[in-house]
N, C-alpha and C positions, 0 to 999 in steps of 0.2 A: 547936750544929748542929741538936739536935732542934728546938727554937725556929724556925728559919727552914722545917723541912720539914713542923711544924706549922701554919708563913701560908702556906706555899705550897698544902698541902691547902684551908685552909679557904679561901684565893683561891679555888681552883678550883672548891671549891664551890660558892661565893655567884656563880659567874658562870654556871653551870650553872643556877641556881635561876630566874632570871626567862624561857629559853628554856621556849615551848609548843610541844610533840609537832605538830606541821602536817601534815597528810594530802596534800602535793603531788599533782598530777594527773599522770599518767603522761608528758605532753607537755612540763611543766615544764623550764626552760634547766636545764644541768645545774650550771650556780653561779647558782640566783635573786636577784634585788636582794632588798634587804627588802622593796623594793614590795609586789613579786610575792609573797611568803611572807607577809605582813598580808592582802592580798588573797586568799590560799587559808584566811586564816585565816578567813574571811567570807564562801567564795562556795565553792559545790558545783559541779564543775565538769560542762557534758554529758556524758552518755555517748556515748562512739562510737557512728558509723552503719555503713551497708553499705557507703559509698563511702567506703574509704580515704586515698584521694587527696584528694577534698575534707574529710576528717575533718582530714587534714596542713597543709593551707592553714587551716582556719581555725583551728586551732591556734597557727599562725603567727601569725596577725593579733590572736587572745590576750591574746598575750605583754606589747605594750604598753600595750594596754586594761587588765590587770590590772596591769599596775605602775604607770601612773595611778591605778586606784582606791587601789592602797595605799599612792600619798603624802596623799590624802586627810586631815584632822588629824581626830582624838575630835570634835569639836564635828561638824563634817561626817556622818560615818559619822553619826554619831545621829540628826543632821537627816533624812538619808536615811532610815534606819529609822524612822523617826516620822513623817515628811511623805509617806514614800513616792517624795520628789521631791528634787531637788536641781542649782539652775541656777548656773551659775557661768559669766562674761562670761569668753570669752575674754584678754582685758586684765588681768582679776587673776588669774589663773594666775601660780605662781612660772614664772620661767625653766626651772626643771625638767620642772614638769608639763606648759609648751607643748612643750618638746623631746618628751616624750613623746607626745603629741597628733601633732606631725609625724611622730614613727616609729609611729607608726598608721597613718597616711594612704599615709607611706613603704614601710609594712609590706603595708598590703594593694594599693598599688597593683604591687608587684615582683609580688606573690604570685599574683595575679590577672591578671599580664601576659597569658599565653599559654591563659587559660582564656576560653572564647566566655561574652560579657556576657551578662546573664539579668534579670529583674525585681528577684530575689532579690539576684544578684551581680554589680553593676556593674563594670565591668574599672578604675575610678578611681574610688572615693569622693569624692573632694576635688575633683575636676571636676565631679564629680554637683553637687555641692552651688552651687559657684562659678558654673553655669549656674543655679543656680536663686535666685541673688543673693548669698552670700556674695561678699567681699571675699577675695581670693588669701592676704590675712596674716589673713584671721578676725579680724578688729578688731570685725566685727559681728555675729559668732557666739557663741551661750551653748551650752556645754557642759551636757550634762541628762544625767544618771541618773534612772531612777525606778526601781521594783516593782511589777511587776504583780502583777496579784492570785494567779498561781501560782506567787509569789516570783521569778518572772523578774528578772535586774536586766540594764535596756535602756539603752543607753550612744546616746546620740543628740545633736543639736544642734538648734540653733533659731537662726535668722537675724533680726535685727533688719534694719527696713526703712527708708530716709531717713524716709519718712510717717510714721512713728511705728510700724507696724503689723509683727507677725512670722508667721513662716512657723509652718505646727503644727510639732512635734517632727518631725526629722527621724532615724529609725532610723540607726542605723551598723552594730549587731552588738547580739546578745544577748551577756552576758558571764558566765552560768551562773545557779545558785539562788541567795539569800540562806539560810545556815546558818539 
């Protein structure tokens, strides 16, 4: 008997051992993917503003921005930290990461229904972009992160054009500091 309640200790230990302490952000779903938890492992999130309400919406809109980034693989993240930049064609995304990408677009276009469009905050993302030549299933859309230089990391796309030729980066949302 002592035997068994000895593996069962040290199980529990050793499964303890590889979880890191992660400083979620107070807006955080209250059961995160691991996306999401990789991703808070890597990005500082804004601090709140004066406007509440819109603190809550983009909060919202976050959610699936940061659990994209955190299916992301090691090779990736580094790239990014090192290149500053990181393009990825919509078409190699796993099926996961494009689900993700649509409850972005999903996310903010609910989120934004009933708030008046603005420079800043289009009431549709995914229309913005598809008027300005994306394809509705982003067949010809690159998915871009980069870093700016005040560790911003900007979560944006880029349309490729039949002529060869692409659109600049198209901003979508800031997604907080790089740690």
């Amino acid at each position: 008997m002592k035997y068994w309640i000895a593996i069962f200790v040290l199980a529990l230990a050793l499964a303890g051992c590889g979880r890191q302490n992660v400083n979620l952000p107070g807006w955080a779903p209250k059961n995160p993917s691991s996306g999401f938890v990789r991703a808070a492992n890597a990005l500082k999130s804004f601090p709140d503003g004066s406007d509440k309400a819109q603190d809550a919406r983009l909060h919202q809109i976050l959610v699936p921005a940061w659990e994209f980034l955190g299916t992301l693989g090691d090779d990736q993240i580094s790239s990014l930290t090192n290149n500053k930049q990181l393009r990825l064609p919509y078409g190699s995304l796993t099926k996961a990461q494009q689900s993700l990408i649509s409850s972005f677009f999903e996310t903010y276009r609910q989120t934004m229904k009933n708030v008046p469009p603005s420079d800043d905050w289009p009431s549709d993302e995914l229309a913005e972009i598809v008027k300005l030549g994306a394809k509705q299933d982003l067949s010809n859309v690159d998915i871009q992160l980069d870093i700016r230089a005040n560790n911003l990391v900007r979560f944006a796309c880029v349309i490729q054009y039949p002529n060869g030729s692409e659109s600049k980066p198209l901003p979508l949302i800031g997604l907080g500091y790089m740690r």
